[in-house]
C-alpha positions as CSV (number, residue, x, y, z in Angstrom):
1,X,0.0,0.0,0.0
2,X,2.8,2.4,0.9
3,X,4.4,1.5,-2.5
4,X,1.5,2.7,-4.6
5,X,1.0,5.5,-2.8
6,X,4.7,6.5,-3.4
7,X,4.5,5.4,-6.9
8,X,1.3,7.8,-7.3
9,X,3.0,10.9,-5.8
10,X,5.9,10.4,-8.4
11,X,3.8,9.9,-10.8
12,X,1.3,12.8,-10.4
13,X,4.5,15.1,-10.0
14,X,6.1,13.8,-12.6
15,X,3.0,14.7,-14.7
16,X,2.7,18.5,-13.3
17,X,6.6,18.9,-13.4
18,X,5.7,17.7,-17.5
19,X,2.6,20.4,-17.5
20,X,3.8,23.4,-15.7
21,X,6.4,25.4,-17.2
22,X,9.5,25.3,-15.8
23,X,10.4,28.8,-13.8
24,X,13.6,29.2,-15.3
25,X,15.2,32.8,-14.3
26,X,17.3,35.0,-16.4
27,X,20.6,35.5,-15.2
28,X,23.0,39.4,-16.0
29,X,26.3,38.6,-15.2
30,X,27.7,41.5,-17.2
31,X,26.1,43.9,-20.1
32,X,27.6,47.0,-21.0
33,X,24.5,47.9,-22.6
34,X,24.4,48.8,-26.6
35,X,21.3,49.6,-28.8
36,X,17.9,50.6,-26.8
37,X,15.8,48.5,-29.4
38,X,17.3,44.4,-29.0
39,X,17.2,45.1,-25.4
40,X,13.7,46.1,-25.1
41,X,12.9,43.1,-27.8
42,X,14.6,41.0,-25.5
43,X,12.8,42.1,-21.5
44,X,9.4,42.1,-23.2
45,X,10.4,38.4,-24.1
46,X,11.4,37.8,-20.9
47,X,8.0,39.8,-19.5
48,X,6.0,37.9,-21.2
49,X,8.0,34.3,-20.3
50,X,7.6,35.0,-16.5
51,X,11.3,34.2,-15.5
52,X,13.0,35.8,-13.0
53,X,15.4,38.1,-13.9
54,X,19.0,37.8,-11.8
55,X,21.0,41.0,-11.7
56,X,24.2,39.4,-11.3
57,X,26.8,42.3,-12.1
58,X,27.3,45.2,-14.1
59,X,23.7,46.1,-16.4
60,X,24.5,49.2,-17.6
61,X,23.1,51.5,-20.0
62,X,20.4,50.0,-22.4
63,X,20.7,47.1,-19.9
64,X,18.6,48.8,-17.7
65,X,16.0,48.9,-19.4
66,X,15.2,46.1,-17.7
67,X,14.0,48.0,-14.6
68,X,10.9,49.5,-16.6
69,X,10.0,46.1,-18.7
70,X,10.1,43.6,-15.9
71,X,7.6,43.7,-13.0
72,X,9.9,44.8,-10.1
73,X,8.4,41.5,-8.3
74,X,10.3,39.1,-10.9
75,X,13.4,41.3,-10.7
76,X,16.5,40.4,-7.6
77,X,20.2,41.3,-6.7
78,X,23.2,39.9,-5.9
79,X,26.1,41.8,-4.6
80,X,27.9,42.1,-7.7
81,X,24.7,43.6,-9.1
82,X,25.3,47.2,-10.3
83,X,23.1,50.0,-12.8
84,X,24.9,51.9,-14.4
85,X,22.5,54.6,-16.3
86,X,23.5,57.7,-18.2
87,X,21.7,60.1,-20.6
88,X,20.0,58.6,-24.3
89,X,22.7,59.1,-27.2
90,X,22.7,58.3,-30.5
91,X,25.3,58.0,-33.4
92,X,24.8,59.8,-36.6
93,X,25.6,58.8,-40.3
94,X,29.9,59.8,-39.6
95,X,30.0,58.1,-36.4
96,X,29.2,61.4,-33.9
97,X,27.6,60.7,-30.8
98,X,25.3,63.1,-29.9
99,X,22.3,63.7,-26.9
100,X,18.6,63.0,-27.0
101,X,17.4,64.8,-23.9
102,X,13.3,64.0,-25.1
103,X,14.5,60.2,-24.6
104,X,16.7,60.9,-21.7
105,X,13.3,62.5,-20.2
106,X,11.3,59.5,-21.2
107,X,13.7,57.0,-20.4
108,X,13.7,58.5,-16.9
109,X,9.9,58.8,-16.6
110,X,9.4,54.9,-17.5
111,X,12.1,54.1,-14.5
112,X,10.1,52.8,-11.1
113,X,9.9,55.8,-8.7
114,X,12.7,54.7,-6.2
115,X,15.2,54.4,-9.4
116,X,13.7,57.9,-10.8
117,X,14.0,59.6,-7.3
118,X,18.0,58.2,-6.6
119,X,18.8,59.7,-10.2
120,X,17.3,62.8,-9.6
121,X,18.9,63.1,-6.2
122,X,22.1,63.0,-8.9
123,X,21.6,65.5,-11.2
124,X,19.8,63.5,-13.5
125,X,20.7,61.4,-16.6
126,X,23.4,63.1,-18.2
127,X,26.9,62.1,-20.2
128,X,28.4,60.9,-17.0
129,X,27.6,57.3,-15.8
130,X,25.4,57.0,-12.6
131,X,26.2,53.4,-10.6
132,X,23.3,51.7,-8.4
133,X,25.0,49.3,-6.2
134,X,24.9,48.0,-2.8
135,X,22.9,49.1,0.0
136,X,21.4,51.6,-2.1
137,X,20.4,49.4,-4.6
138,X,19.2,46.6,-1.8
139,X,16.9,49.3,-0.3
140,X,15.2,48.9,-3.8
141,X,15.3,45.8,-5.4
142,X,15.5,42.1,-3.1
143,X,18.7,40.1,-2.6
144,X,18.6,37.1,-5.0
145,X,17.9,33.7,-2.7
């Protein structure tokens, strides 16, 4: 009797573990960021798989992006973890970088308040790179368990 009733238990959570999907989690170990677009491709991927997403070192730049895609609930740190955000720039036709304060501004607005507030306390988001890390960016986001 104690048999079958093992066998049963394996086999019914073999059976969810075969229905359910898997919660798999998404893991940053270090982006240095690049172009705004494959980024936001990518988190609404990731949004709409319901992984975790691990910030695991540096994100910076279009990697935090992140922040305003994934629900802040399905988002943790570790200690390594650190945001690095700066103004929106963009390269024209010969290779010159130049600003795009309307994005900078909306980029900012889309942030979760805490993240929006610590920047402003800064200056803003200019040309010089702003890091979120560790107790600061605890107070805002869970360590990973």
């Amino acid at each position: 009797m104690r048999m079958a009733v093992i066998k049963g238990v394996v086999a019914i959570a073999t059976l969810l573990a075969a229905i359910l999907p898997a919660r798999a989690e998404i893991r940053i170990l270090a982006s240095p960021g690049g172009a705004v677009g494959p980024f936001l491709e990518m988190f609404e991927r990731v949004r709409q798989s319901g992984e975790r997403v691990v910030i695991d070192g540096p994100c910076l730049s279009a990697c935090t992006l992140v922040l305003m895609t994934i629900p802040e609930e399905r988002i943790c740190v570790t200690r390594r973890a650190v945001l690095g955000f700066h103004a929106a720039r963009s390269i024209d036709s010969r290779g010159r970088m130049y600003a795009e304060p309307e994005a900078s501004r909306e980029v900012q607005a889309a942030y979760p308040e805490p993240v929006r507030q610590w920047i402003a306390r800064r200056g803003g988001l200019t040309s010089r790179l702003l890091l979120l890390r560790g107790r600061e960016l605890a107070a805002m986001y869970p360590r990973c368990r």
